[in-house]
C-alpha positions in Angstrom: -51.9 -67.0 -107.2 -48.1 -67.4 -108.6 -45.4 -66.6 -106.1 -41.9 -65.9 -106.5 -39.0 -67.0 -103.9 -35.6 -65.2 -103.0 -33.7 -64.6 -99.9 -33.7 -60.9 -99.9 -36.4 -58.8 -101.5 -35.0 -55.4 -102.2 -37.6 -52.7 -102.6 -36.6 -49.7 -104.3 -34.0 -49.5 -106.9 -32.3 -46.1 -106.1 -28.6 -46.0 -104.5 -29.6 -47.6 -101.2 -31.3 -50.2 -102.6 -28.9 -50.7 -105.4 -25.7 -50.8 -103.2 -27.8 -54.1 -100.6 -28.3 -55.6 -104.1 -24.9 -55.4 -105.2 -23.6 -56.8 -102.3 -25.7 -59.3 -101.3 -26.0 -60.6 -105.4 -22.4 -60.4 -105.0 -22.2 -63.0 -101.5 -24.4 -65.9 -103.9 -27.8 -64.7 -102.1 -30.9 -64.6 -104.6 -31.8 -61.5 -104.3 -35.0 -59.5 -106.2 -35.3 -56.2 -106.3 -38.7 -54.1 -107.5 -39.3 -50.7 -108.2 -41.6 -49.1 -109.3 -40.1 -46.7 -111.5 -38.6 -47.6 -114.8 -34.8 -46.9 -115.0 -33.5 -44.4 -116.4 -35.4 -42.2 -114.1 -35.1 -38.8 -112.8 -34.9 -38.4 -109.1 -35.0 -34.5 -107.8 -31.4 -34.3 -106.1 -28.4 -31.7 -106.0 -26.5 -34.6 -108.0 -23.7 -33.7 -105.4 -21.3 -36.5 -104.6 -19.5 -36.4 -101.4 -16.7 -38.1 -101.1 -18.2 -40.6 -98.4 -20.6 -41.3 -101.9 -17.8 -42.1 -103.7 -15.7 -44.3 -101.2 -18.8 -45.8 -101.2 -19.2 -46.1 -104.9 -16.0 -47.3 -105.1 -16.3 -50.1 -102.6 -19.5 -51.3 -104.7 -16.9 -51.7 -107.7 -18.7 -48.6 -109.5 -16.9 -47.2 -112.5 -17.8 -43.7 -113.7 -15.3 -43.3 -116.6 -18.2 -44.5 -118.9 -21.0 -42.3 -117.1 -21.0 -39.4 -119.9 -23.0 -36.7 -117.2 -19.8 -37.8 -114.6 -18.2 -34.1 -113.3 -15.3 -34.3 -111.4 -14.4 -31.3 -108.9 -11.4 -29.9 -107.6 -12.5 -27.3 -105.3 -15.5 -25.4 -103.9 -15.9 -21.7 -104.3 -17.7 -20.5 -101.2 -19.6 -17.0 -100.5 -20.6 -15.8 -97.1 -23.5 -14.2 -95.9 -21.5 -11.2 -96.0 -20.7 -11.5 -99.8 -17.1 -12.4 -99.4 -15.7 -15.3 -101.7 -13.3 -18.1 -101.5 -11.7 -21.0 -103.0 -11.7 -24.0 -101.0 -9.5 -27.1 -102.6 -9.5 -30.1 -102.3 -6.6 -32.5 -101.9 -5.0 -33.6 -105.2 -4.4 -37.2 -104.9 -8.1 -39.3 -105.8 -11.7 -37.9 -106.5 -13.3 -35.9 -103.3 -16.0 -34.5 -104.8 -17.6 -34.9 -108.6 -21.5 -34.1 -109.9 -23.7 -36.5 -111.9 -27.4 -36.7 -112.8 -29.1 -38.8 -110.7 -31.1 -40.5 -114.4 -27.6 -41.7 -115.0 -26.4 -42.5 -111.7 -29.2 -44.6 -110.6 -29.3 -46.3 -114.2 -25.5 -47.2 -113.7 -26.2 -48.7 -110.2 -29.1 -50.8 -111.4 -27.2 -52.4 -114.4 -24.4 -52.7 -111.9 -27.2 -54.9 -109.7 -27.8 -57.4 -112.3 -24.5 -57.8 -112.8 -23.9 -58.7 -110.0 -26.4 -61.3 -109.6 -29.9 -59.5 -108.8 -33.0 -59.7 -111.0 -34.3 -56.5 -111.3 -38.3 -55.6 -112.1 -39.3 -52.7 -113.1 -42.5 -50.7 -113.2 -43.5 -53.5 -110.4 -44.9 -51.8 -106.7 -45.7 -53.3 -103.4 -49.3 -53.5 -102.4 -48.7 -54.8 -98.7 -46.6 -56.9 -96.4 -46.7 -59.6 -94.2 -44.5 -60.6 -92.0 -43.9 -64.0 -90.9 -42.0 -66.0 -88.5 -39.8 -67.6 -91.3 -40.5 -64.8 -94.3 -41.7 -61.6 -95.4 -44.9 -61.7 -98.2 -44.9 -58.9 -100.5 -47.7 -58.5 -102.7 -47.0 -56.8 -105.8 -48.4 -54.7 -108.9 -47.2 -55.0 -112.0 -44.7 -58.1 -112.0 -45.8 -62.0 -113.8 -46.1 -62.9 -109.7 -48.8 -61.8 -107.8 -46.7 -62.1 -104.5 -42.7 -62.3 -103.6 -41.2 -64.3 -100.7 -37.9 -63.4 -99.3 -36.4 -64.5 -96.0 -35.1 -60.9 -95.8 -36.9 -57.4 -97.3 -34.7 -54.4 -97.4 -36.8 -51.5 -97.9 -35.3 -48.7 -99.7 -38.6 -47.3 -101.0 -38.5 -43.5 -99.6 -39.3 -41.2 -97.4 -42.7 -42.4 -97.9 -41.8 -46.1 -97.4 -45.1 -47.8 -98.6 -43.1 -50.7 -97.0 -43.4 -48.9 -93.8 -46.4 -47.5 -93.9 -48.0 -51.3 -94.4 -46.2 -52.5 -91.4 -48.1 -49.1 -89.4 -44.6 -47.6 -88.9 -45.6 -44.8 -91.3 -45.3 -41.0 -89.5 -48.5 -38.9 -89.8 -48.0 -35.5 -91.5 -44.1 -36.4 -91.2 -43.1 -34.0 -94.3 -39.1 -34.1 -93.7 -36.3 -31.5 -92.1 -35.4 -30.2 -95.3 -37.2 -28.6 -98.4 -35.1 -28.3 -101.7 -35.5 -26.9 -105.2 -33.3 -27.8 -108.4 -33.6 -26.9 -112.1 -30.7 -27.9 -114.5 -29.5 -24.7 -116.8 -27.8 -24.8 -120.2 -25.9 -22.3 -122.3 -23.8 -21.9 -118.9 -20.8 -19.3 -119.8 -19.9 -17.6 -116.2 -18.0 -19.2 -113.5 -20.4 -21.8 -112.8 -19.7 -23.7 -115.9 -16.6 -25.4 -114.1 -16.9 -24.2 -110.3 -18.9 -25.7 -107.6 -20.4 -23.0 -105.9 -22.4 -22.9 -102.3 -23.8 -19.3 -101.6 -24.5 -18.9 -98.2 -27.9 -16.3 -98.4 -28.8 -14.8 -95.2 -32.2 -15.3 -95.9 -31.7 -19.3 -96.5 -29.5 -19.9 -93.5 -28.8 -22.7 -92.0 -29.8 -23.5 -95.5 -27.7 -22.5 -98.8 -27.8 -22.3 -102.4 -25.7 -24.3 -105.2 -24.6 -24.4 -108.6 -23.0 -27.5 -109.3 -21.4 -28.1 -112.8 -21.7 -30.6 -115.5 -20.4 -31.2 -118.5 -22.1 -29.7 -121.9 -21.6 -26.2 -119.7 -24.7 -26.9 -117.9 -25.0 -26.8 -114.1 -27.4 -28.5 -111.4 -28.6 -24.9 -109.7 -31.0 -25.0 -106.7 -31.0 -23.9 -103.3 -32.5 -26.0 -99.5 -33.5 -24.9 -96.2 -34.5 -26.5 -93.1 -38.1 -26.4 -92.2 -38.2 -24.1 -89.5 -42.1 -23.1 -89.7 -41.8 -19.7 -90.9 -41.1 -20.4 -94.4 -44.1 -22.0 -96.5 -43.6 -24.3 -99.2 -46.0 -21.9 -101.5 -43.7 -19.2 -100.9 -41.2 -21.3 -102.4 -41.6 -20.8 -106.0 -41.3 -16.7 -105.1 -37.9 -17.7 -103.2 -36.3 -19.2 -105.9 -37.5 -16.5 -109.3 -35.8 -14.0 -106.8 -33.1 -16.3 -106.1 -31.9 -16.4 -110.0 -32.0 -12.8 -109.8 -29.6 -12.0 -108.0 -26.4 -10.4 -109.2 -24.1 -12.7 -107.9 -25.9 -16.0 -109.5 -26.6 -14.3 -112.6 -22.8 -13.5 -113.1 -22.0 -17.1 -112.1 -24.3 -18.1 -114.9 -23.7 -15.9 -117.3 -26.3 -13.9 -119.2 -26.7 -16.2 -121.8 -28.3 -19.4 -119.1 -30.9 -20.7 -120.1 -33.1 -23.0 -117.4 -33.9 -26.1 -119.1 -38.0 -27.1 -118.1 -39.3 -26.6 -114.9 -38.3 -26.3 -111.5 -38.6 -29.3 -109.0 -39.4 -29.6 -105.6 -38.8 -32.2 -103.1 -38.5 -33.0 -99.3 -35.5 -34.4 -97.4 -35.9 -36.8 -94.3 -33.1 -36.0 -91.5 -33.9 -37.9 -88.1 -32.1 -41.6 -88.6 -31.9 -41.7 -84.6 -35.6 -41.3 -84.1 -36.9 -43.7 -86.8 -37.0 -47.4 -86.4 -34.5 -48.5 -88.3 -35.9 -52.4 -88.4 -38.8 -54.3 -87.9 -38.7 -58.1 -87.6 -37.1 -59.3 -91.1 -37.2 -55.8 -92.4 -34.3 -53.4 -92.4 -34.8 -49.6 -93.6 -32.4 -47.8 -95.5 -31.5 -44.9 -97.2 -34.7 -42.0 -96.8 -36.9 -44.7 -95.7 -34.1 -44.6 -92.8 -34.2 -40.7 -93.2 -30.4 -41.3 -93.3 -29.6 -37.9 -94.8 -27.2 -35.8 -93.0 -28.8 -33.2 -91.0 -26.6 -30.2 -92.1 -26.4 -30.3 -95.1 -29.2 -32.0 -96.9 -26.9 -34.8 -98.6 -28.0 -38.1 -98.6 -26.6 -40.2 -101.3 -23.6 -41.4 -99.7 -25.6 -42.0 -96.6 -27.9 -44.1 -98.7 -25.0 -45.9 -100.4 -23.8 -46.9 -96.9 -26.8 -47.7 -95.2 -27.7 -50.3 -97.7 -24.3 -51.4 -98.0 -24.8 -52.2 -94.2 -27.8 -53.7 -94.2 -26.5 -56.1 -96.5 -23.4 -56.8 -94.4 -25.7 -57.8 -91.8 -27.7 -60.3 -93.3 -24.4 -61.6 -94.8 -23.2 -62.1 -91.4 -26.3 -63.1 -89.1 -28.6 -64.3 -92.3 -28.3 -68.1 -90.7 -29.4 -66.7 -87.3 -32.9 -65.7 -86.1 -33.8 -62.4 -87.6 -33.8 -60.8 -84.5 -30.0 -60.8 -84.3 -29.7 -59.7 -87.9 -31.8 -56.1 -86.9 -29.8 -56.0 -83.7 -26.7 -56.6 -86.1 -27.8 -53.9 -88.7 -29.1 -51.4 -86.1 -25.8 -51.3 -84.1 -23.3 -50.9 -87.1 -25.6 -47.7 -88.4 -25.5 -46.5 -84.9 -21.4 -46.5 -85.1 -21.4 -44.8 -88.6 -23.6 -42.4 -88.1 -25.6 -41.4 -84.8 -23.1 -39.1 -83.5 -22.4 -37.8 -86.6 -25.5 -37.0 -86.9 -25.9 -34.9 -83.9 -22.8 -33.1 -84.1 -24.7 -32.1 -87.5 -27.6 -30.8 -85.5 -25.1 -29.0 -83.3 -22.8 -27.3 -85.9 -26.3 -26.0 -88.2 -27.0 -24.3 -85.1 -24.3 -22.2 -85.7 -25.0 -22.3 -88.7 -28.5 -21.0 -88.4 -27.1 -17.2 -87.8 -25.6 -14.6 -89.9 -23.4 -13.7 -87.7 -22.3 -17.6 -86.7 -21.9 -18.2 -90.7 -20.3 -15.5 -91.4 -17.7 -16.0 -89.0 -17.2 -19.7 -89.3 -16.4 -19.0 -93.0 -13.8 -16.2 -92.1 -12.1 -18.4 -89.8 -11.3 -20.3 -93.2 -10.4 -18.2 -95.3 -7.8 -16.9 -92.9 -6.9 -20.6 -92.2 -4.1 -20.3 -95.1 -3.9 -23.4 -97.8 -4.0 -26.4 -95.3 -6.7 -25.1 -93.3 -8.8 -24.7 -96.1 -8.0 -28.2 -97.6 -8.9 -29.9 -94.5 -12.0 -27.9 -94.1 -13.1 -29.1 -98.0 -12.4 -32.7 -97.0 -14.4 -32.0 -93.8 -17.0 -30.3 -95.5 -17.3 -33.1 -98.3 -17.5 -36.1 -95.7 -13.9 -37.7 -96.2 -14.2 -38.3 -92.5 -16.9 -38.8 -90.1 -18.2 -35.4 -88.4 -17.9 -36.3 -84.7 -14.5 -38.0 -85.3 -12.8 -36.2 -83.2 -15.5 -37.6 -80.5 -15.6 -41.2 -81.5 -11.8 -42.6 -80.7 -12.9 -46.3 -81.6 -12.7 -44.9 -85.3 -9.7 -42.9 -85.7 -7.1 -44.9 -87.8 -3.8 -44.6 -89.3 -4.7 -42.3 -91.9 -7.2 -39.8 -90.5 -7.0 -36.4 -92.5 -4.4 -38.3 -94.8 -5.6 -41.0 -96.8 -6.1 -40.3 -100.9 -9.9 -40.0 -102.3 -11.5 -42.2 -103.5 -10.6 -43.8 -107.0 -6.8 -42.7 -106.3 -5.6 -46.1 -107.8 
């Protein structure tokens, strides 16, 4: 049986996995990441970056002046449950919010890995795991190695984490907080060709519907909503033909749209505080942390960060018993994200009503140009959610600093 030795095996090559990689390449660990895809990829997403995603993106040395599906956005174009529609802007100095596919994102962050030091194997899945007192076993499909040793796995495989499943942490019938369609759409002449538009339907709340722009004229369009047991996934597909029929998203589209393929479909894990988050020499990340933000349904920039974390962690405490290293991991995604995370919970709540939604929204667009800018940062994750709770991370430029890429 050949093997193959590294310190950190990285499993999963998508932004969480991507961004421990980077880092940890970056720090002179040998670090191996497999996946079983091959890249480019598609990956069923809003393609929505916040701009927590792109301080994050930013930190990992990312640059997306030669990503050609790269969209940046100025502003959001909001409409309540009540039909009534605003602009929201965003501040001017730096990139708060921009769109790009995930096929081109996740190919720019795994060329971005190697570069920075990590081998990368595609088309390559794990099998099982074992977990040892001084290492972690994968055994793989697909690779020249039949098995892959690591002192450290990071497992950024999902919301069906094979990895977790082997080590019987798997859920049973666990099918995620959220439920999402997307289709792309061409020949895109109405507003929607350069506005980023969230429609707040009554019959989606605490959920919405989008139309995110990219270049070409074409637009990422779908809609999400939580999983509240009264809507069925098979009703879905009736949801969204009468969701493109509606006035208001045909004008944004324009008559001549054409959807591009089919429709996809896909679930969204939102319970980081009630998953384990480790599990000896393994650190989750990413969906297989179901680190996605509870509200909202966006996940990238909580992927980007809780892979950037759990390589800080093994950076720091990698010389120490593994013990401290999950202790070390588990604590700093704690700080960054538990109580936002249930202030999440809290605000969707209100959310969850016509009547909370609609006026929540009014409240903005009577807020005049400064309320409305600090509600898009809000809204697009500049800062945390429960800041205003969590003194120990206010700083010297809360609700001022530039975006991200402002240099």
């Amino acid at each position: 049986m050949s093997q193959k030795f590294c310190d950190v095996a990285v499993v999963g090559a998508g932004p969480a996995g991507t961004a421990a990689a980077i880092e940890l390449g970056r720090s002179g660990r040998s670090v191996v990441v497999v996946d079983k895809a091959v890249f480019p990829r598609d990956k069923c997403c809003g393609d929505g970056l916040t701009t927590l995603a792109l301080r994050e993106l930013e930190t990992l040395g990312f640059d997306p002046e030669p990503v050609a599906g790269w969209f940046d956005v100025d502003a959001a174009w909001l409409r309540s449950p009540d039909g009534r529609e605003m602009r929201v802007p965003l501040p001017e100095h730096g990139q708060y919010a921009a769109v790009c596919p995930r096929m081109e994102l996740d190919a720019a962050l795994v060329d971005l890995a190697r570069s920075a030091g990590a081998e990368v194997h595609e088309g390559v899945a794990v099998a099982d795991v074992e977990v040892g007192d001084d290492r972690v076993v994968l055994t793989v499909d697909g690779a020249e190695y039949d098995s892959l040793h690591a002192r450290y796995v990071v497992a950024a495989d999902g919301m069906w984490s094979p990895v977790r499943k082997a080590l019987g942490l798997g859920i049973d019938g666990y099918r995620g907080e959220w439920h999402a369609f997307r289709q792309y759409v061409s020949n895109v002449t109405g507003p929607a060709a350069d506005r980023l538009i969230v429609w707040f339907e009554p019959d989606l709340l605490p959920g919405y519907a989008w139309s995110f722009p990219l270049p070409g004229n074409r637009a990422n369009i779908g809609f999400g909503v939580l999983r509240d047991g009264d809507r069925k996934v098979r009703d879905m597909a009736a949801l969204w033909r009468d969701l493109l029929q509606r006035p208001h998203v045909v004008d944004a589209l324009g008559a001549d749209a054409e959807l591009e393929g089919r429709h996809t479909a896909w679930p969204i894990p939102a319970r980081i505080d009630e998953v384990p988050l480790s599990h000896r020499r393994v650190l989750f990340v990413g969906d297989a942390a179901a680190a996605t933000d509870v509200m909202t349904g966006e996940g990238i920039g909580q992927a980007l960060l809780t892979g950037r974390l759990a390589a800080d962690a093994i950076r720091f405490g990698g010389a120490l018993q593994p013990e401290f290293v999950a202790a070390e991991y588990e604590a700093l995604v704690r700080d960054e994200l538990f109580a936002d995370h249930r202030m999440a919970k809290r605000l969707g709540a209100v959310l969850a009503h016509r009547r909370g939604a609609t006026w929540a929204l009014r409240i903005v667009e009577h807020s005049g140009n400064w309320g409305r800018r600090h509600f898009a940062r809000w809204m697009f994750e500049d800062e945390p959610r429960a800041i205003a709770l969590t003194p120990h991370r206010w700083h010297r430029d809360l609700l001022g600093r530039p975006g991200a890429y402002a240099a």
